[in-house]
Every structure is written in structure tokens, then in C-alpha cells.
GUMAR-49597 format. One record per residue (C-alpha): x negated, y, z. Coordinates in Angstrom, 3 decimals, padded with zeros to 6 digits. Last residue first. Example, Ala and Ser with C-alpha at 12.3 -4.5 7.8 and 13.67 -1.06 7.14 Angstrom:
2
R       c1       c2       c3
R -013.670 -001.060  007.140
R -012.300 -004.500  007.800
***
This chain:
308
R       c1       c2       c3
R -057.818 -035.539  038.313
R -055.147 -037.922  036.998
R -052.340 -035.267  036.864
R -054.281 -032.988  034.748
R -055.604 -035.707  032.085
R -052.617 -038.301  031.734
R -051.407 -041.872  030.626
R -048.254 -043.300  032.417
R -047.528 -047.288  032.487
R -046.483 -049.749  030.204
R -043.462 -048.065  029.136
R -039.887 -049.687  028.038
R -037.850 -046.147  029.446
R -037.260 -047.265  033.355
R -041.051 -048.042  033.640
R -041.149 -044.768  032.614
R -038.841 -042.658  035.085
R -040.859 -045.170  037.781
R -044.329 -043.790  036.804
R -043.073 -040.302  036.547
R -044.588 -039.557  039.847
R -048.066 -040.828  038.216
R -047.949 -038.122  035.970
R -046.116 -036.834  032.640
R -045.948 -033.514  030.586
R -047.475 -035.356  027.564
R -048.453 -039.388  027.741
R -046.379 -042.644  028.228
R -048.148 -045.416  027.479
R -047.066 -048.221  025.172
R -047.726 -051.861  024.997
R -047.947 -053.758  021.928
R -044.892 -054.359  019.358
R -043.070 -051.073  019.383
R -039.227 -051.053  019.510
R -039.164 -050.975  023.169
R -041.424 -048.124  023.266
R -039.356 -045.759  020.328
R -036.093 -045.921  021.846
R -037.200 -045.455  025.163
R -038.967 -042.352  024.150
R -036.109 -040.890  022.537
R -034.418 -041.480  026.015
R -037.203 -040.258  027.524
R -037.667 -036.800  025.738
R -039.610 -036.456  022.751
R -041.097 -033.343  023.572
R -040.723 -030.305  020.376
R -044.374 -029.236  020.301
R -045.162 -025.603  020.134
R -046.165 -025.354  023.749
R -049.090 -027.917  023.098
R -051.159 -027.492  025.867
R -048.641 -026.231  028.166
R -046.519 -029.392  027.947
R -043.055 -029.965  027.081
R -042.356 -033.909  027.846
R -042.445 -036.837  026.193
R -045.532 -035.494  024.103
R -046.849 -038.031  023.164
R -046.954 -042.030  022.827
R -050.012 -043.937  024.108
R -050.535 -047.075  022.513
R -051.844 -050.526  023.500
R -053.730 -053.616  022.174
R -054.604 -052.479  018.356
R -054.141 -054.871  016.111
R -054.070 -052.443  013.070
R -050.560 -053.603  012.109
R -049.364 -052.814  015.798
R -051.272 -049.327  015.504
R -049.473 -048.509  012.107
R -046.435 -049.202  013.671
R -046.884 -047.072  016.576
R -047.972 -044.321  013.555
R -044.347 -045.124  011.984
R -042.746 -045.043  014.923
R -043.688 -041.556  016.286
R -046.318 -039.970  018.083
R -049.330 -042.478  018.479
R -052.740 -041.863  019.713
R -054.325 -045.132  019.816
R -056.267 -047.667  021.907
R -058.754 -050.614  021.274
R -059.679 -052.615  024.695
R -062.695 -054.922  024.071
R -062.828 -058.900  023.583
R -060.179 -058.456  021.107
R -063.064 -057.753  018.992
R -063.874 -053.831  017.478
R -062.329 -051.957  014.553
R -058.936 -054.111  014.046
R -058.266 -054.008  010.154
R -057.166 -051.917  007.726
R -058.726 -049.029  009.419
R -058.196 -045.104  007.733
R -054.748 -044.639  008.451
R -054.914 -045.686  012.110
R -058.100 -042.851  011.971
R -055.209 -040.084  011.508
R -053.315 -040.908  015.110
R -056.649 -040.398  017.173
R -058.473 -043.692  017.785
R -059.254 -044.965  021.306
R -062.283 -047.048  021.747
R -063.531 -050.185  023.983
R -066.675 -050.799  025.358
R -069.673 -052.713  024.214
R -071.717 -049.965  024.020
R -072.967 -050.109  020.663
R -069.529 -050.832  019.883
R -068.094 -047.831  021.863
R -070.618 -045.559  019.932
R -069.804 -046.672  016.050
R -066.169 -046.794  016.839
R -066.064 -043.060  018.401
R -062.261 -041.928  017.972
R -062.066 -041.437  021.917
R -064.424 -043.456  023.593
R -063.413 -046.176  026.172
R -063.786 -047.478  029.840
R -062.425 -050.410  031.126
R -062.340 -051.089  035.103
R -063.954 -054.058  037.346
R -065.023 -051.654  040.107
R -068.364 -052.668  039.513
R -067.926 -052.461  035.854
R -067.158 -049.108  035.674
R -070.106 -047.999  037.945
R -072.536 -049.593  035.903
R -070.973 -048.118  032.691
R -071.151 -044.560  034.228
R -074.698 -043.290  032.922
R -073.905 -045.265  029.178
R -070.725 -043.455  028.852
R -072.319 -040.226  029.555
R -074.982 -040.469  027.246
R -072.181 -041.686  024.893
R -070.265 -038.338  025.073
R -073.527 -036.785  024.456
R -074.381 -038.747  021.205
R -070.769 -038.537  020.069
R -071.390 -034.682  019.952
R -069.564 -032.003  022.668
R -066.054 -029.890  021.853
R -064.518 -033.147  022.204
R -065.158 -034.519  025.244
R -063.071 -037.691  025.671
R -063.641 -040.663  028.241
R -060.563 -042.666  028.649
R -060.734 -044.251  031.846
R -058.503 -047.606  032.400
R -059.035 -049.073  036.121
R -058.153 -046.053  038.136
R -058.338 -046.863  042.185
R -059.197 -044.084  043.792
R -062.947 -044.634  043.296
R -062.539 -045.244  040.028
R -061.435 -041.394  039.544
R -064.027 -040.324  041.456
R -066.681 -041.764  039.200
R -065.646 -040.705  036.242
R -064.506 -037.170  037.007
R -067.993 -036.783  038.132
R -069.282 -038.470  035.260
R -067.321 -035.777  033.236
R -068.434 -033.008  034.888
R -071.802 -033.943  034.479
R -071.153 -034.025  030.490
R -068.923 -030.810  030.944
R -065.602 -030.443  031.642
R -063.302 -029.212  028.554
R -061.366 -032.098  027.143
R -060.695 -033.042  030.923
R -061.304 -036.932  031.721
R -058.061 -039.518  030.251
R -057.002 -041.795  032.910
R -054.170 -044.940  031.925
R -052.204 -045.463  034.816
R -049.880 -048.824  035.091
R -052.640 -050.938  034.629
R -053.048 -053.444  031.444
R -054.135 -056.826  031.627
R -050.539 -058.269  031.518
R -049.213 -056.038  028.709
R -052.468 -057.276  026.828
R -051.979 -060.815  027.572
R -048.108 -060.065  025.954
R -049.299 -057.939  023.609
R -051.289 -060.890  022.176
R -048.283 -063.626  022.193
R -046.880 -062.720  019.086
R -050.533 -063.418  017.165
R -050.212 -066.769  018.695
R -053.287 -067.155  021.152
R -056.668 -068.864  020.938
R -057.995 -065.344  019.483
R -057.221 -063.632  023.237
R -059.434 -065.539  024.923
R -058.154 -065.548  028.160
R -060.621 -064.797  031.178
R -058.360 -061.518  032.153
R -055.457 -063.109  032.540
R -056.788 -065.534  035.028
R -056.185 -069.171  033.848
R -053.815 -071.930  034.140
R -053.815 -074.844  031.754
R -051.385 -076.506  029.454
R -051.254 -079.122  026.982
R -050.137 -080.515  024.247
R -046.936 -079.037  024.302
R -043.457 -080.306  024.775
R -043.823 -082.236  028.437
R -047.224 -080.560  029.829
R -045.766 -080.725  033.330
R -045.209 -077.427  036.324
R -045.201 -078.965  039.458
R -041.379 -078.367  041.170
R -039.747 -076.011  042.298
R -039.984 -072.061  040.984
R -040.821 -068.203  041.608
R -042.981 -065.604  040.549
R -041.472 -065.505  036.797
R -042.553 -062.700  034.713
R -040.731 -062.183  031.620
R -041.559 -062.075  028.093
R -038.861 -061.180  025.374
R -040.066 -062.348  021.657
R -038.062 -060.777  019.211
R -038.474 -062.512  016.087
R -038.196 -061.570  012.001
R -039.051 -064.759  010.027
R -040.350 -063.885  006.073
R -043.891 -064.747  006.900
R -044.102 -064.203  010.875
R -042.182 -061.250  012.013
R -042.813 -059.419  015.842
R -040.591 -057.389  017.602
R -041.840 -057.739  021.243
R -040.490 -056.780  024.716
R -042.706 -056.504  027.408
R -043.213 -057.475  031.291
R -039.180 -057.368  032.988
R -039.466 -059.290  035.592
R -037.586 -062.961  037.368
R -038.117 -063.756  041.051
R -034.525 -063.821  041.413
R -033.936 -066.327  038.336
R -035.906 -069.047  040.983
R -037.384 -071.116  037.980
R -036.499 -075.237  038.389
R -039.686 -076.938  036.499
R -040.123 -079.820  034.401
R -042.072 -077.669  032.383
R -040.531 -077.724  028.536
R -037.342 -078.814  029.379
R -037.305 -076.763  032.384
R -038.867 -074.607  031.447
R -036.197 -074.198  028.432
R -033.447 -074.282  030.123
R -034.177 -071.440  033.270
R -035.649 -069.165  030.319
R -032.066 -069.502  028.164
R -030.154 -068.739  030.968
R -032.468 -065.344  032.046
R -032.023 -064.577  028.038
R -028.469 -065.456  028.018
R -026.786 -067.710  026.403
R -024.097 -066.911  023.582
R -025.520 -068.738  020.887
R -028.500 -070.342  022.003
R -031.631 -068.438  022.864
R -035.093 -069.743  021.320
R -037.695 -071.009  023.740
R -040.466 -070.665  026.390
R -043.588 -071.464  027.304
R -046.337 -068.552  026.867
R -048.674 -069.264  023.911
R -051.879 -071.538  022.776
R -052.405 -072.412  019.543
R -053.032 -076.113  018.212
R -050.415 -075.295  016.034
R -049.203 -072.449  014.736
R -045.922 -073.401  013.210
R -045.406 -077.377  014.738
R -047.060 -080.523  013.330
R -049.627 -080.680  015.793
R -048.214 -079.499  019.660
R -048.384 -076.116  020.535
R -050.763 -075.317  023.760
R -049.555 -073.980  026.820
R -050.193 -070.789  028.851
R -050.067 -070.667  032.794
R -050.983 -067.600  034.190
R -053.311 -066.935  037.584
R -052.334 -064.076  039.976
R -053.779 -066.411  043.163
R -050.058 -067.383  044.445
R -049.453 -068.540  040.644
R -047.845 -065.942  038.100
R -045.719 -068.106  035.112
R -045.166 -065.828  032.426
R -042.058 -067.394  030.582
R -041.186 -066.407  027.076
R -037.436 -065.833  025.228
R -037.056 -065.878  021.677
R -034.738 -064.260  019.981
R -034.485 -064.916  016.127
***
């Protein structure tokens, strides 16, 4: 089943999101409007019918964007939910097939109030395009320094991982930046510590062989969870796990690992637009490549060298 969602963006970045009526699958949950394609219609077709139907509203297809793709199944029902940004439209957008709607900023959602399919779409929405990760080998004041300068050009998602030092140093760290952080309204997390980012109340990223060792989502959706994903099984794993994003490495040769064969964008492609959350780019890759991966089903570009 294709489905096709609307992400209505208001002149002050706010979202509309409606509620399913009682009676329906899920409802009393909240989603993105939108529809199943008809035979033979088009996804941009199909959006312009049903927000219409569902809104009262005529969309302007020009203002239409690409935001995520998402294989999802419910029960025994296997459903690609497409979600596209709309920036444009007539009219004064009308509760007429849901219960209700509202407009909020992305970021004060409550993720739990939406349809499980409809969580990488928030997420996909709340996510920057660069994802930061600080210099395995820099020291604890190294690291704040890294910190600090890289939210003062404008980074909003810092991974913070040290590992030749302790979890108790890393989280000294964490704990001296936090302020910082959340002045500049950005998200910090701990590689693979769980125990330490939830003491913090921060997010985490897990390393490919923790996915294995969760069966369920380590920390609320209230807080970012990560992983380190290289193929589609482990991307899988991480969509099971409820994680909100992914990084997927190496796409390109690297220095660090010179023994590992890159995926390569196309390969890359592939694997992002199958995934069901939002995936990062990682290995080889900087903000330059930003457009190559936008190009390729990526959220953004993740990176330690080219971020400094």
C-alpha cells in the first residue's frame, strides 16, 4: 500500500498534524494528512486530492519536497508512507476527515501521540542536515573545546565520543557543556553510554553490536537515540529498536579504516531509502557532500574531521 503524507510548514515553521477519527486503525492518534494512491495516480496527484478532501485546501504542487520515505508494516499490511513538505496552498486548512487538527512546532510534539509510521517523519523534521561527532582522540578539554566551537558555528547534533577515556570522564564533559548545548538549542549524545546519557537526560548513540543486545528503545522518545549502522540488516535492527536516526558507514574509502570496502552512493541510496528512520551519511564524507547525499535518500552528512 502507498500512502502519501502532507507536511504542512506555516510562515512561522509550525506543522499541522491531525487526529484519526474513532472507528478507524489507530484511532484517536495523531498523523500527517494524507491518503492512499489510486491506481495510476501519482504521488504529487494523489497529495493535491486528498488535502483537499481531507483539508479543504488547494496545495501549490511547486512548493512540494522530498522529507522521507518510509517502509513501514502494521500486522500483516506492508505500507510505504511518502512524506512531503508542502510550503504552499489556498484556502484555511479544515478538520473535515479527522477529529481534529492543530498546528504545533516540531519540536513540542509528543512523539507517543503519533502513529508508529509517522515517528520518522517528526524525527526527519527535527533533524539537521550535519550530524558532529568530536575526535576519538582529543582530550576531555579538548573535547569541550570542540564542543563549544562547533555550536558556535551553527552544529545542532554533537556526538560526544572518547573512547580511549571512562564513561565517567566522557560524562564530566557532557555535564560541563550541557548549558552551552541548550542555549544554542542543540542535542548532545553519548556514544554506547545508556546508563550516562539517562542520568543526563541526553540522548545516546549505540555502536552496531548494542542493537543486538536492546529489545526495546533504551531511553524516551523525549531524547535523540542514534546508531551505527552498516548494512540493512543492522538499519533494520535500529528501526525495530525505535531508534530515531542512523548513520550508515563507510560510503566512502577513508583513512581510518583503509581495509573497508566503501559502500559507494548508489549502494548507499539503495540502502537509505529502504530504511524506515532517517539516515546519515558517514565515512569519507563532509558538508560538501551534503548535496551528493541529499541526492542518495540521506538525512544529512555525519563526520569527525570535516566537522572540526
Amino acid at each position: 500500500m502507498h500512502v502519501v503524507a502532507g507536511v504542512l510548514l506555516d510562515a512561522s515553521g509550525r506543522i499541522l498534524i491531525a487526529q484519526r477519527p474513532p472507528g478507524k486503525h489507530l484511532a484517536d492518534m495523531w498523523e500527517f494528512p494524507g491518503g492512499k494512491l489510486e491506481p495510476g495516480e501519482s504521488a504529487v496527484s494523489a497529495l493535491e486530492r486528498e488535502l483537499e478532501e481531507e483539508l479543504g485546501i488547494a496545495v501549490d504542487p511547486a512548493t512540494f519536497e522530498a522529507l522521507i520515505r518510509v517502509p513501514w508494516r502494521y500486522g500483516d499490511r506492508d505500507m510505504l508512507l511518502e512524506a512531503v513538505l508542502v510550503r504552499g496552498w489556498k484556502g484555511e486548512p479544515e478538520a473535515l476527515d479527522a477529529a481534529a487538527i492543530a498546528w504545533h512546532e516540531a519540536a513540542s510534539v509528543d512523539a507517543t501521540l503519533l502513529a508508529p509510521a509517522d515517528r520518522p517523519i517528526l524525527a526527519a523534521l527535527r533533524l539537521p542536515r550535519h550530524y558532529a561527532i568530536s575526535p576519538a582522540h582529543a582530550s576531555p578539554d579538548e573535547a569541550a573545546a570542540w564542543a563549544h566551537a562547533a555550536l558556535d558555528r551553527g552544529e545542532r547534533l554533537l556526538q560526544l565520543r572518547l573512547p580511549a577515556e571512562p564513561f565517567e570522564t566522557v560524562r564530566g564533559v557532557a555535564a560541563a557543556i550541557l548549558p552551552d548545548v541548550r542555549r544554542h538549542g542543540a542535542q548532545l549524545l553519548l556514544n554506547r553510554d545508556v546508563a550516562g546519557a539517562e542520568a543526563l537526560g541526553i540522548g545516546v548513540h549505540l555502536a552496531s553490536g548494542q542493537l543486538r543486545e536492546w529489545t526495546e528503545r533504551p531511553l524516551p522518545l523525549s531524547v535523540p537515540v542514534g546508531a551505527s549502522c552498516h548494512d540493512a540488516a543492522e538499519l533494520e535492527l535500529a528501526s525495530r529498536l525505535g531508534c530515531d536516526f542512523a548513520t550508515l558507514s563507510p560510503v566512502l574509502a577513508t583513512t581510518s579504516h583503509p581495509g573497508v570496502e566503501p559502500l559507494g552512493w548508489p549502494r548507499f541510496g539503495r540502502l537509505a531509502e529502504a530504511a524506515s528512520l532517517p539516515v546519515y551519511a558517514l565515512g569519507g564524507v563532509g558538508p560538501e557532500a551534503l548535496p551528493e547525499a541529499r541526492m542518495h535518500a540521506a538525512q544529512g552528512v555525519a563526520g569527525i574531521t570535516a566537522f572540526r
